[in-house]
C-alpha positions in Angstrom: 0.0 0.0 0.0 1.2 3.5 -0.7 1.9 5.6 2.2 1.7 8.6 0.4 -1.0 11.5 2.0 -4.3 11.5 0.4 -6.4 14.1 2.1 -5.8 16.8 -1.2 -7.6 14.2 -3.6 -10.4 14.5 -0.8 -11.0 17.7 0.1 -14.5 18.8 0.3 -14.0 22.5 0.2 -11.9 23.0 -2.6 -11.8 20.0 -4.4 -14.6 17.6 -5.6 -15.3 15.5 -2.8 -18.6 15.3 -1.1 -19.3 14.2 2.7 -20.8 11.2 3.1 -22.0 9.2 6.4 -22.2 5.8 7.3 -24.1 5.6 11.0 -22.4 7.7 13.2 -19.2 8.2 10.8 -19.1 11.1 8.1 -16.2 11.1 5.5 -15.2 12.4 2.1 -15.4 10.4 -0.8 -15.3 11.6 -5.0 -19.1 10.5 -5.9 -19.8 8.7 -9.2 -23.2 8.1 -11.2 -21.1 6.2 -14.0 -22.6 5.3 -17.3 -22.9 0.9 -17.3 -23.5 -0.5 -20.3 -24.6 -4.6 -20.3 -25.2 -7.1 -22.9 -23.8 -5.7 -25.3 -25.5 -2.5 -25.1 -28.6 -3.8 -25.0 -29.2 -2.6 -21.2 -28.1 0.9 -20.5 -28.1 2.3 -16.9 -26.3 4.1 -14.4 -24.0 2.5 -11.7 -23.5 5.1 -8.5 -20.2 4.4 -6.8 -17.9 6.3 -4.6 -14.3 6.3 -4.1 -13.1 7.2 -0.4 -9.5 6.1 1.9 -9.6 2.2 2.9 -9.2 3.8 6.7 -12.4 5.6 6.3 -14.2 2.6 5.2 -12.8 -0.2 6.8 -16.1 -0.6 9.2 -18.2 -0.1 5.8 -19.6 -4.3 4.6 -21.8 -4.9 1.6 -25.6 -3.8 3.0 -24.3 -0.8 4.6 -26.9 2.7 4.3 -24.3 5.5 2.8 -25.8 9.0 2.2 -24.3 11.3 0.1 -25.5 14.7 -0.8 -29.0 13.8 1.5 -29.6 10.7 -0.9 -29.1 6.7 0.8 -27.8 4.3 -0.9 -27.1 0.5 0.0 -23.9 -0.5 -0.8 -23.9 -3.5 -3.2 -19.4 -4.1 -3.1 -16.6 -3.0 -1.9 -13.6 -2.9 -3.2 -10.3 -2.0 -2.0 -7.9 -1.5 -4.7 -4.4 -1.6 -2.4 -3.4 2.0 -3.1 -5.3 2.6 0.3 -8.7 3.9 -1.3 -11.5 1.7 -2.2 -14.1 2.1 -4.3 -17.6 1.5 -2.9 -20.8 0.5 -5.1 -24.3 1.6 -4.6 -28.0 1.4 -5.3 -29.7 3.6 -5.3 
């Protein structure tokens, strides 16, 4: 894992992170309605996911509330990707 600082590609004041809260816990994330495309094109939708630190989300499991920007989501995956953030996916 990199030990590098990430708190700049977070910041919710400057940057383009949002605040989001799981329970009791609030944290920034970068917030996602990506386009998904499935068989073949056939199915077009959109996949919300967020990207936030692994140390943030470490309590976060599949099944989880999130809301972010006062909508809830249940999050569907989680997955860390070893640079210490992970992505989380939602339904909305």
């Amino acid at each position: 894992m990199f030990t590098e600082d990430l708190t700049a590609f977070f910041d919710t004041v400057g940057g383009f992170a949002l605040t989001a809260t799981v329970g009791a816990s609030s944290f920034p994330v970068i917030f996602d309605k990506a386009y998904v495309s499935a068989l073949g094109g056939m199915v077009e939708s959109t996949g919300p996911a967020c990207m936030a630190k692994s140390a943030d989300v470490a309590s976060v499991v599949q099944g989880s509330t999130i809301t972010i920007a006062a909508v809830a989501y249940t999050v569907t995956g989680v997955e860390p990707d070893g640079t210490g953030t992970t992505v989380l996916h939602l339904r909305g």
